[in-house]
C-alpha positions in Angstrom: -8.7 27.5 -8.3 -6.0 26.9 -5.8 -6.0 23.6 -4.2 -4.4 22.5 -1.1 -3.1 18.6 -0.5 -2.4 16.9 2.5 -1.0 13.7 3.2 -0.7 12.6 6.8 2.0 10.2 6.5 3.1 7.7 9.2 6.6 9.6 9.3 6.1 12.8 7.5 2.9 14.9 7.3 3.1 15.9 3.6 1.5 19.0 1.8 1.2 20.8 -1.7 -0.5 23.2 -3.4 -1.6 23.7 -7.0 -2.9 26.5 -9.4 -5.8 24.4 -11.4 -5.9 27.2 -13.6 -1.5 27.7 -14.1 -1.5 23.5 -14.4 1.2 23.5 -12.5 2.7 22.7 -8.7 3.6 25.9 -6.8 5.0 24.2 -4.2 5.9 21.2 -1.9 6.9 21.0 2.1 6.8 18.1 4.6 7.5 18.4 8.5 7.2 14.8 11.1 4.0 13.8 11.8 3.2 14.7 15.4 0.2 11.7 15.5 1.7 11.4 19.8 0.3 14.8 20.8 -1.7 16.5 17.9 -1.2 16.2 14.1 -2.2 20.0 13.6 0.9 20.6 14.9 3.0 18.9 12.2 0.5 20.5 9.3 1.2 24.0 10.6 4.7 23.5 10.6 4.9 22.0 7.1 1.9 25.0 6.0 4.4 27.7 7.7 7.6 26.1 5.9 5.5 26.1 2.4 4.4 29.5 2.6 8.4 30.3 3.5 9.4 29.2 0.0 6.4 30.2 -1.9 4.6 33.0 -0.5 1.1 33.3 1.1 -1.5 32.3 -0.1 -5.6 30.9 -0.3 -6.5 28.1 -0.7 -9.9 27.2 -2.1 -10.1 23.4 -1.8 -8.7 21.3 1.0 -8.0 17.6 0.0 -6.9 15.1 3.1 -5.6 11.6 3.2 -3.7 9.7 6.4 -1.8 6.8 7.1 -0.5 8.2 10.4 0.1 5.8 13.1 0.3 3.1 11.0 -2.8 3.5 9.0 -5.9 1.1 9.4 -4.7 -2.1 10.7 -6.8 -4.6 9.7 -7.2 -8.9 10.0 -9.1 -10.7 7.1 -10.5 -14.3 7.9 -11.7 -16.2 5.0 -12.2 -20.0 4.3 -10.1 -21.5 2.3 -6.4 -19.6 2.0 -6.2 -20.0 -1.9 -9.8 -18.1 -2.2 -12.0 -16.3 -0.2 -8.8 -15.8 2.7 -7.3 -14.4 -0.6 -10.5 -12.5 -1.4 -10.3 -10.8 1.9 -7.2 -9.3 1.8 -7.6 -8.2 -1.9 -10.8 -6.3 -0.2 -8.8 -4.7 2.3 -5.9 -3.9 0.6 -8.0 -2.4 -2.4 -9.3 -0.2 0.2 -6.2 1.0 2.0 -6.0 -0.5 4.5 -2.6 -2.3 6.2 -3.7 -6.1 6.0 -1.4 -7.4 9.4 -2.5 -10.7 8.7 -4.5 -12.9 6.7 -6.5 -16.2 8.6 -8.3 -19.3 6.9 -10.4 -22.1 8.2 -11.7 -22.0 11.5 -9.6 -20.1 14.0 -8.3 -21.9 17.0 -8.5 -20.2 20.8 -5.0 -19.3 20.2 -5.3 -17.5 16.5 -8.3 -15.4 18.2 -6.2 -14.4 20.9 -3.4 -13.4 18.5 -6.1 -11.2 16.5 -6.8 -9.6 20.0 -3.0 -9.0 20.6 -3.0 -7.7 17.5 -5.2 -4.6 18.1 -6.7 -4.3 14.5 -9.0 -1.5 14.0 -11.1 -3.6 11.6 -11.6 -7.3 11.5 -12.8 -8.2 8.0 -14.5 -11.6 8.3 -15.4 -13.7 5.0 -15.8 -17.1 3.8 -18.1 -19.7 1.7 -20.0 -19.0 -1.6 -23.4 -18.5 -1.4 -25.5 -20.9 -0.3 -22.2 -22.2 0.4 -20.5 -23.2 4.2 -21.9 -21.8 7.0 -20.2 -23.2 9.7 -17.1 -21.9 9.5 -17.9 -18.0 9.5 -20.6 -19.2 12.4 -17.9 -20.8 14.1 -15.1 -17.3 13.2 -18.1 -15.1 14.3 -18.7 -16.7 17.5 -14.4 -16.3 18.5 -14.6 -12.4 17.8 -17.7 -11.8 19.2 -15.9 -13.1 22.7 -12.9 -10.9 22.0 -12.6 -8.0 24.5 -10.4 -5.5 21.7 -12.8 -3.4 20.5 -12.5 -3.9 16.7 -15.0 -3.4 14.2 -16.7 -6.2 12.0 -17.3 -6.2 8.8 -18.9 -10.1 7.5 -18.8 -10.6 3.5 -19.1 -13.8 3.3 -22.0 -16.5 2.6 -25.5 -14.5 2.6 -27.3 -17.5 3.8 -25.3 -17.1 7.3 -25.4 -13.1 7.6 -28.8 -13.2 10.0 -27.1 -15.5 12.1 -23.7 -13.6 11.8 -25.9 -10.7 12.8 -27.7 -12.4 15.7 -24.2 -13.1 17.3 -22.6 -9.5 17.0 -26.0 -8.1 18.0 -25.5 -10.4 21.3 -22.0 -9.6 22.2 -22.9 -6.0 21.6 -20.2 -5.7 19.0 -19.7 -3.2 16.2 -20.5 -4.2 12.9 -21.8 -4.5 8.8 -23.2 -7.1 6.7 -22.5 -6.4 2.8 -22.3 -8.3 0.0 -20.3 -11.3 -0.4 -16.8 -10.9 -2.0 -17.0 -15.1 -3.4 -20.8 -15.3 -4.3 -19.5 -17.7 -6.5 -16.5 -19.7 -7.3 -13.5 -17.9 -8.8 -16.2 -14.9 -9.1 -14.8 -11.9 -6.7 -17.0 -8.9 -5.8 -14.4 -6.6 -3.3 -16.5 -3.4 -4.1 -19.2 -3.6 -1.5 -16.6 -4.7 1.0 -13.9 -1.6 0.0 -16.4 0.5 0.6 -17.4 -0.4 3.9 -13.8 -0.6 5.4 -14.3 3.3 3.5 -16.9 4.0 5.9 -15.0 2.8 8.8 -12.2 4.6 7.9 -14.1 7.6 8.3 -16.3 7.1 10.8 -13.7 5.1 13.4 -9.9 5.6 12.5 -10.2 9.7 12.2 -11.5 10.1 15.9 -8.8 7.3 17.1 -6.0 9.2 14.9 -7.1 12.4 16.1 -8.1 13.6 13.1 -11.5 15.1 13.5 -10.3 18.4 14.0 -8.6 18.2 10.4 -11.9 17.0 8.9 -14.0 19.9 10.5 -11.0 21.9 8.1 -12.5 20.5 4.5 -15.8 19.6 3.0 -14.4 16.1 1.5 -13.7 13.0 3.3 -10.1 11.9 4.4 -9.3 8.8 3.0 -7.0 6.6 3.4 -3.1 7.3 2.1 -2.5 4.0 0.1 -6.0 4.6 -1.5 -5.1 7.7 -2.3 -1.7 6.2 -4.2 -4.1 3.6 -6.0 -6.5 5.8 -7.4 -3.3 7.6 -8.8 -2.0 4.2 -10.3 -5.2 3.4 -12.0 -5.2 7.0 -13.4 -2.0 7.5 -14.7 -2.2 4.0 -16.4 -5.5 3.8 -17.9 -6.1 7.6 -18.6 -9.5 9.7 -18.6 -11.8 10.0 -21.5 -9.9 12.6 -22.9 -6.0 11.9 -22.0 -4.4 8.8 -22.2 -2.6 6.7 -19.6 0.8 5.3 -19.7 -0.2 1.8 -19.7 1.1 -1.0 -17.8 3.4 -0.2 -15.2 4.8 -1.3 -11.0 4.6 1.4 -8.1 7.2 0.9 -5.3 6.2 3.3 -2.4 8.3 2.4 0.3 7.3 4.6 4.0 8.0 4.2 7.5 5.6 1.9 8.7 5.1 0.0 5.2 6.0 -1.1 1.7 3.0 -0.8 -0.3 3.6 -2.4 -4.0 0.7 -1.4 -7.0 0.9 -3.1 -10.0 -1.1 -2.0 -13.1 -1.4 -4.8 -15.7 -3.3 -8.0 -16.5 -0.3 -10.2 -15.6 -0.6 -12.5 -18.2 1.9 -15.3 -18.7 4.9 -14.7 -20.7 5.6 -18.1 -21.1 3.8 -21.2 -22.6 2.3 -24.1 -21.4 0.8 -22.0 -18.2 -2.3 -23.1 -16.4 -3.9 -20.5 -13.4 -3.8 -21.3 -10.3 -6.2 -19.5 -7.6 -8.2 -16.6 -8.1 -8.3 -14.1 -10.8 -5.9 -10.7 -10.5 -7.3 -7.4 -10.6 -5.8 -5.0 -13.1 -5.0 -2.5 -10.5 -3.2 -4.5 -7.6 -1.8 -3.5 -4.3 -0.4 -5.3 -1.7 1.1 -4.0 1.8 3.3 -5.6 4.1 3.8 -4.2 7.5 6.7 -5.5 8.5 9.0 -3.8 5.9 8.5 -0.3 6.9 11.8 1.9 6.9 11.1 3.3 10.7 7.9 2.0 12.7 8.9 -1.4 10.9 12.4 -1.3 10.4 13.2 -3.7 13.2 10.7 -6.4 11.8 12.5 -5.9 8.3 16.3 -6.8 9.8 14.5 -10.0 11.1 13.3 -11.0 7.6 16.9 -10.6 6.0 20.2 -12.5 6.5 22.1 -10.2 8.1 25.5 -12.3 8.0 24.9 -12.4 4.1 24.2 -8.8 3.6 27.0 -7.9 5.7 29.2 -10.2 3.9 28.4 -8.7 0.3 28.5 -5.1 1.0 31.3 -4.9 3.5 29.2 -3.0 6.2 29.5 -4.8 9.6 26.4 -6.4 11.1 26.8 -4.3 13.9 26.7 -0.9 12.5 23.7 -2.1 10.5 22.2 -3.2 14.1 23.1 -0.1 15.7 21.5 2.2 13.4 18.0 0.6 13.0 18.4 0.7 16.9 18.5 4.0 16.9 15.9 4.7 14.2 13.5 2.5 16.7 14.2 5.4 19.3 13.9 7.7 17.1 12.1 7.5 14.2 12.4 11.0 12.6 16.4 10.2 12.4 17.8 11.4 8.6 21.0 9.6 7.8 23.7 12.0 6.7 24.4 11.9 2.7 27.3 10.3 1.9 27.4 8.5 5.1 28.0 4.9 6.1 24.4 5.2 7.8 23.2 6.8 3.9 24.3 3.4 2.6 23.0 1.1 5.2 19.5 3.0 4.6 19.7 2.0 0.7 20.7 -1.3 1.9 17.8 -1.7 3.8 15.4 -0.7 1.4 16.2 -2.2 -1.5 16.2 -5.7 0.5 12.6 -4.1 1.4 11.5 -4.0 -2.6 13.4 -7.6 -3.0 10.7 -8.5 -0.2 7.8 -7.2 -0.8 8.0 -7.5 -4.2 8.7 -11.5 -3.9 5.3 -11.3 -2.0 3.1 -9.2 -4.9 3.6 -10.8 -8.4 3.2 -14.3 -9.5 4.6 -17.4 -8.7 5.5 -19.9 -11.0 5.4 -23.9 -10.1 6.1 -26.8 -12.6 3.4 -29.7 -12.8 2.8 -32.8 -14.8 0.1 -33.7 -16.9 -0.7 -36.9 -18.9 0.8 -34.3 -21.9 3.8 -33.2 -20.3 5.6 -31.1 -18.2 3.9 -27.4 -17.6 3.8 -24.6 -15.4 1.1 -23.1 -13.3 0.7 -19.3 -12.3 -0.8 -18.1 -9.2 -0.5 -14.3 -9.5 0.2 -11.8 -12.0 3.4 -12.4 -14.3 5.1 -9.0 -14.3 8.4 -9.8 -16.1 7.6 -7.9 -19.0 6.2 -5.1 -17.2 7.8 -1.5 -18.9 8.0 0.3 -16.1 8.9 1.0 -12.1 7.7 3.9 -10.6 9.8 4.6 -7.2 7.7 6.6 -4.1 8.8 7.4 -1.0 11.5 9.7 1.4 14.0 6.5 1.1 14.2 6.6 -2.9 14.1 10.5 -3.7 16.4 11.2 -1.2 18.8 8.3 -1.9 22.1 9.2 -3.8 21.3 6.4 -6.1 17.7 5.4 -5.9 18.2 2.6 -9.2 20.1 0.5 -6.7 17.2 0.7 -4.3 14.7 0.0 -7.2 17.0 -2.8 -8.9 15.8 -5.2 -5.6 12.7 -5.8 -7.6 14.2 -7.1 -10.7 13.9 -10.7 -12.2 16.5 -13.2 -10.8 17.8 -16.6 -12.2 18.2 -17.9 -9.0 15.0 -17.0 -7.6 13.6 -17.9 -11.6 9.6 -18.7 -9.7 8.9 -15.1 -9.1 7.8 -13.5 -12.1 9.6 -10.0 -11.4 10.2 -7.3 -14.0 13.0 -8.1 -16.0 14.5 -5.1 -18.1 12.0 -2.2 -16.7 13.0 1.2 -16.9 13.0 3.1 -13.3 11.2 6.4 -12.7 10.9 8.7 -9.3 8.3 10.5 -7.8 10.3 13.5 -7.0 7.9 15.9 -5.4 6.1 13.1 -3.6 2.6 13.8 -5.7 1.2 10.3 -6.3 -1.0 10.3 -3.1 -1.9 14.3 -4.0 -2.5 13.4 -7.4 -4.9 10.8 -6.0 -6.7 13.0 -4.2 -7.1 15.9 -7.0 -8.3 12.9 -9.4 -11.6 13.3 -7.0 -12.2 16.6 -8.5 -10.4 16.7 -11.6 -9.1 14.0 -12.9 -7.6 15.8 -16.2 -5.5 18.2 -14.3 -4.0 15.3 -11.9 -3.4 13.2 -15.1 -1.3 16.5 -16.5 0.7 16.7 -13.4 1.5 13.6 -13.2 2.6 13.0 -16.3 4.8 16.2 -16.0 6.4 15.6 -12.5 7.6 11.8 -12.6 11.2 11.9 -14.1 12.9 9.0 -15.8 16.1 8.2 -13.5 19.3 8.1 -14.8 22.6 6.6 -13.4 24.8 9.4 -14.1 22.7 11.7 -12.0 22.0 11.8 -7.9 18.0 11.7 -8.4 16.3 11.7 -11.8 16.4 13.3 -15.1 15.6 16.7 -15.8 15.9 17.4 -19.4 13.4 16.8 -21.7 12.6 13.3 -21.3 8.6 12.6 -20.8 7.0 9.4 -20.4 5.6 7.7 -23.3 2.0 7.3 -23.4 0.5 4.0 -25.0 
């Protein structure tokens, strides 16, 4: 059984093949994504380079995920920002979808013109346990319906309002689901009803408005999304099959052009005593998304969240080369920085300020409080300070002479002593780019991605330009 993997990225359509029956990769190729006039384009280009350095060959399966042009923007609107706001973009995210921005309460004439502005694809709209508030999602439900963007509604929130939720879509002639709740109850989340639906959506929206439908005339499975593709992976690798098993606990950096996507599998339990939770529960398998620290489509938004006078100041690069290049990477986003160049460095710059970021935004935060019985801390999020391992994905990292530096930006700091970040993890690369194929494989055999992955993610070193390729292998629990 050959199979074939695909993975429209927003920056690089990505492609490899495997022998099911060999348990092995024969190959590996990658050309830009051509989402502007027709992606086929880009997959012929990376097909023709692949068969260049293997061969020709069949394929008997075809296995698709995307994230080109961004992916599936998506808004989530909740009630209350600690909980079911919170709920919502677990959904979404879960799902694989880019979360651009997460409302609570009810939204003002302003916020629902800034969700219009926005352009999502999806609009996720939640809030109240059951039997619970009504008059906020009435109220939310009543601000979209007037929107003139033609987004699609999906409402998880109170069941008790969903035939009036329905009644106002139905109206305004929108697009849209009623599923299950993801709060029925407090503290109590139930995402999977929701995940699936933005699934759906995926599928039956985002492929036609990507351009995609002639790819999915090419395979009998659905595309899915990219970063679900990654999870699915995650949650594999870590937790096994019923035969094999996983390598436990462990954080995912996958760093692209329009995003950095962080997956973190582990409880996230505190490391520290005298800790009460705060906000909802975490989900073993976690991913968060942040759109604005992309290394191309979002490279200009990233430069905005960093101090540029600082980072010029402690690596000696001036402000203005550092200016000038994402400049040009905004113009031209397929741009590859030279190795050994002073553009090389400001790239690893750049990215590792990325993982500082966006890892800052996915673990735990810890606060101090006081009780009649002392001083103690409260957790909102997972604690990953004791987390074993970092898993690095993405163009950025493999290609960078020294990805650990890149990696090291989500390491535990003193000064920053709230964010529970890994403190002595040791860093691995996805060299072949095979997490999001792996993902896809685990649809249809699970044993044989397991085996692969296992096999193709190298320990790094920092006496060598990528990773280690002796003998090294990853422990399993």
């Amino acid at each position: 059984m050959i199979y074939l993997t695909v993975d429209f990225g927003s920056t690089y359509t990505k492609l490899t093949v495997i022998d099911g029956k060999a348990k092995k990769i024969l190959g590996t190729s990658s050309a830009f994504t051509t989402i502007s006039s027709d992606v086929m384009c880009g997959f012929e280009k990376a097909l023709s380079t692949l068969k260049q350095k293997i061969g020709e060959f069949q394929y008997d399966k075809l296995l698709i995920c995307s994230s080109a042009a961004g992916g599936l923007k998506m808004v989530a609107l909740g009630l209350v920002p600690d909980l079911t706001a919170k709920a919502a973009k677990m959904a979404a995210a879960s799902a694989g979808a880019k979360v651009i921005k997460t409302y609570a309460y009810e939204i003002s004439r302003s916020e629902a013109e800034e969700i219009s502005q926005i352009q999502p694809d999806i609009v996720l709209l939640c809030g109240g346990t059951d039997g619970g508030n009504k008059a906020v999602v009435l109220a939310n439900a009543h601000r979209l319906a007037q929107s003139k963007v033609p987004f699609a509604i999906i409402y998880a929130g109170n069941k008790s309002a969903s035939d009036e939720v329905a009644d106002i879509f139905t109206a305004a002639n929108r697009d849209f689901i009623i599923t299950d709740n993801v709060m029925p109850q407090f503290n109590v989340l139930n995402t999977v009803p929701a995940k699936e639906c933005i699934h759906k959506l995926f599928i039956t929206r985002i492929i036609q408005a990507k351009g995609l439908s002639r790819v999915q005339n090419l395979t009998e499975y659905e595309i899915i999304p990219t970063p679900l593709a990654v999870l699915n992976a995650c949650e594999l690798l870590s937790q096994g099959t019923n035969q094999s098993k996983g390598i436990g606990d462990f954080m995912a950096i996958d760093i692209g052009g329009a995003t950095t996507d962080i997956y973190s599998m582990s409880r996230g339990y505190p490391s520290i005593d005298n800790v009460m939770y705060k906000g909802l529960p975490e989900p073993y398998g976690k991913r968060t998304v942040e759109g604005d620290l992309g290394m191309r489509y979002s490279l200009t938004s990233l430069l905005e969240n960093i101090n540029l006078d600082l980072l010029s100041k402690t690596t000696g690069i001036p402000a203005t080369q550092i200016n000038e290049w994402v400049e040009a990477c905004d113009k031209e986003p397929n741009r590859i920085a030279p190795p050994t160049s002073t553009a090389a460095m400001i790239e690893q710059i750049l990215a590792r300020q990325a993982v500082q970021l966006a890892v800052e935004r996915h673990v735990g935060v810890y606060t101090k409080a006081f009780t009649p019985m002392g001083e103690v801390y409260t957790l909102s999020g997972k604690d990953l300070i004791n987390i074993p391992s970092v898993i690095g994905i993405g163009g950025v990292i493999v290609n960078s002479q020294n990805p650990i530096s890149i990696l090291r930006g989500c390491l535990y700091s003193a000064s920053s002593y709230e964010y529970a970040k890994p403190k002595s993890p040791q860093f691995l690369c996805d060299s072949k780019y095979i997490f999001a194929s792996m993902g896809l494989l685990s649809l249809v055999d699970p044993e044989l991605a397991l085996s692969l992955l296992k096999q193709e993610i190298k320990i790094l070193t920092l006496d060598t330009k990528h990773y280690e390729n002796s003998k090294q292998k990853i422990v399993t629990r």
